[in-house]
C-alpha positions as CSV (number, residue, x, y, z in Angstrom):
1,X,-0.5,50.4,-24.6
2,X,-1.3,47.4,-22.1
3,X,-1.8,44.8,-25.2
4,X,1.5,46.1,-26.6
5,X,2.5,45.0,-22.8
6,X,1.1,41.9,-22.8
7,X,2.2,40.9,-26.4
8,X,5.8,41.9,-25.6
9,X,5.5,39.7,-22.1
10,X,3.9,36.9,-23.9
11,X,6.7,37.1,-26.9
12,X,9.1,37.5,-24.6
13,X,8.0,34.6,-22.6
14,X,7.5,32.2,-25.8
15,X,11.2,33.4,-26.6
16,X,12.2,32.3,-23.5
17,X,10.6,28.8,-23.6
18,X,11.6,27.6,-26.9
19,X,15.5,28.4,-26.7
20,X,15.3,26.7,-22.9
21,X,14.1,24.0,-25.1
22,X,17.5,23.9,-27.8
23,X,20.0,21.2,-27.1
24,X,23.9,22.2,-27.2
25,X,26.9,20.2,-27.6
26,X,27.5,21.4,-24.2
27,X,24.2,20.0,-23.1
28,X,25.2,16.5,-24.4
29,X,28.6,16.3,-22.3
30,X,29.5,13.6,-20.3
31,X,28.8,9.6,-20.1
32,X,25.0,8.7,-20.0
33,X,23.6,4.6,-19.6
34,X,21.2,3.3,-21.9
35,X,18.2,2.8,-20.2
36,X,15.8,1.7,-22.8
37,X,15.6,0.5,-26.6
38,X,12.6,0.4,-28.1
39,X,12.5,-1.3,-32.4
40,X,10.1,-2.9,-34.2
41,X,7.6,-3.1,-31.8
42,X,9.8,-4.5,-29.2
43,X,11.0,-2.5,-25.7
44,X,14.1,-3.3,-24.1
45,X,13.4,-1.6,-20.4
46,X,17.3,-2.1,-19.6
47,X,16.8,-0.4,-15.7
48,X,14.0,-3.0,-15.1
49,X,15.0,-6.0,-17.1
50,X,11.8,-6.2,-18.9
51,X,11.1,-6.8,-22.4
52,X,7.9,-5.6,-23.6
53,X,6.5,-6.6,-27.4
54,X,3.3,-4.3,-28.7
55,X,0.3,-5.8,-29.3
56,X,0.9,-5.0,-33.5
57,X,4.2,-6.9,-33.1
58,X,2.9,-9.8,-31.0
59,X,-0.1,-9.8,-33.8
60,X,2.5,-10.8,-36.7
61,X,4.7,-13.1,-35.1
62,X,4.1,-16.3,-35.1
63,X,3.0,-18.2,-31.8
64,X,6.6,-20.2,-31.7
65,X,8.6,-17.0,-32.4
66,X,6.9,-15.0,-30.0
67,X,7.0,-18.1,-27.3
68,X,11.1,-18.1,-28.4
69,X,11.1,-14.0,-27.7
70,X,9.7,-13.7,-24.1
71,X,11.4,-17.1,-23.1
72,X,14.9,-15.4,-24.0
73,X,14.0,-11.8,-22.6
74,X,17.1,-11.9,-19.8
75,X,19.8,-12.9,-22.5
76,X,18.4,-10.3,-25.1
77,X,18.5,-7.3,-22.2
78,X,22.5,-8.6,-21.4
79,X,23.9,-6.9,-24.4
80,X,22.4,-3.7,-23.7
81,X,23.1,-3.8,-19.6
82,X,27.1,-2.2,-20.5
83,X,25.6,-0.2,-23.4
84,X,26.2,3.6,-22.9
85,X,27.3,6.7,-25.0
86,X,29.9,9.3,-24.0
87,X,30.5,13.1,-25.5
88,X,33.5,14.5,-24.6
89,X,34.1,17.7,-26.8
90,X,33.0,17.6,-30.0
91,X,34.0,13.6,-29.7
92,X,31.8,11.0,-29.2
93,X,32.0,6.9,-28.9
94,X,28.8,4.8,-28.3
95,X,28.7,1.6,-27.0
96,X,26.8,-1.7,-27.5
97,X,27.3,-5.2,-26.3
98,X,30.6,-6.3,-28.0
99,X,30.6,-3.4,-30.8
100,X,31.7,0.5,-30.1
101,X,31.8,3.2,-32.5
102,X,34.0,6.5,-31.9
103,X,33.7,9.9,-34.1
104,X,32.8,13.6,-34.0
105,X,29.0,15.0,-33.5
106,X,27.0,17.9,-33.7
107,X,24.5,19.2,-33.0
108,X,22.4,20.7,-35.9
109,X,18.7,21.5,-37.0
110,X,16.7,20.8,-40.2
111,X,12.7,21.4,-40.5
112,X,12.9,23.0,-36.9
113,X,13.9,19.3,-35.3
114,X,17.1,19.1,-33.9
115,X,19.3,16.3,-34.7
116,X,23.1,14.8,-33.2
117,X,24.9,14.4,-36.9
118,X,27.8,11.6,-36.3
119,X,30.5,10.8,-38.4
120,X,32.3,7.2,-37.6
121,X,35.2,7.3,-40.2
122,X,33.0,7.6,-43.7
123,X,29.9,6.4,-41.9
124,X,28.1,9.7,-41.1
125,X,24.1,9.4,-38.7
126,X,21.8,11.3,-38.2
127,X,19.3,10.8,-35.1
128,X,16.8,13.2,-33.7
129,X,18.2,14.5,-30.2
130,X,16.0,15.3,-27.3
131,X,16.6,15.9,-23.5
132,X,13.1,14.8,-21.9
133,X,12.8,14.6,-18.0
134,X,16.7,14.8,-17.7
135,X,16.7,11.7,-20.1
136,X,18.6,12.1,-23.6
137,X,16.1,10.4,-26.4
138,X,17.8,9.5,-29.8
139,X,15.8,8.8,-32.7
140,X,17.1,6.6,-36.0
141,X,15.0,6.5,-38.9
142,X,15.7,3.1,-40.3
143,X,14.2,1.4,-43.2
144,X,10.3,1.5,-42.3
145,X,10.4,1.8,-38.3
146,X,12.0,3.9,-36.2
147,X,14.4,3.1,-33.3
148,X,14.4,4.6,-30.2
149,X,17.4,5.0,-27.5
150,X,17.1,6.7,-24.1
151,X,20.0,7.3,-21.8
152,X,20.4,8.2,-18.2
153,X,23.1,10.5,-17.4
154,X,25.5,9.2,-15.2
């Protein structure tokens, strides 16, 4: 009778931890800052203005195109300083330096990752959706490498 106990607590409590752990449209709600950007190697810490290139990046650049890189890192963090995506409803709009993008998400799950699915007019995303330390992470898979976004809420 007390393992039956035990295993019902422990279910109950594994229940418990992986539904807190399920992202809602509700959850998304509301206008959140791009903080960082991370592609190819390269990290775009927008809160710090600091661009920081990976040591398997920096290995296949060439010298004068990785001098060119850290010598422009202010004017390649400016574009991303205004970035920011907002979810009202089941609407969303992103924004990046000059170029915004509105349309409808959801929230959905395939192969037990959840993902925000986003249609622009025909265009429609996929990106895998996580809330980590009050920070929303969005994954795109791209050809090859994956980019990585993270927003503060604001």
């Amino acid at each position: 009778m007390k393992k039956l106990l035990y295993l019902s607590l422990a279910l109950c409590l594994l229940t418990t931890v992986a539904s807190s752990q399920k992202i809602t449209e509700k959850d998304l709600q509301g206008k959140w800052k791009l903080a960082s950007f991370t592609a190819d190697g390269v990290t775009f810490d927008i809160e710090k203005g600091v661009v920081t290139i990976s040591e398997e990046t920096k290995a296949g650049l060439p010298p004068e195109a990785l001098a060119q890189l850290k010598s422009n890192a202010d004017a390649a963090i400016e574009p991303f300083k205004q970035a920011y995506v907002i979810f009202e409803g089941n609407k969303v709009k992103q924004t990046m330096g000059m170029e915004s993008n509105e349309g409808t998400f959801t929230v959905i799950e395939k192969d037990k990752q959840q993902y925000l699915h986003a249609t622009y007019g025909e265009i429609t995303d996929d990106a895998g959706v996580l809330i980590k330390d009050k920070r929303l992470h969005l994954t795109i898979n791209g050809d090859g490498d994956d980019a990585l976004m993270i927003y503060t809420k604001q």
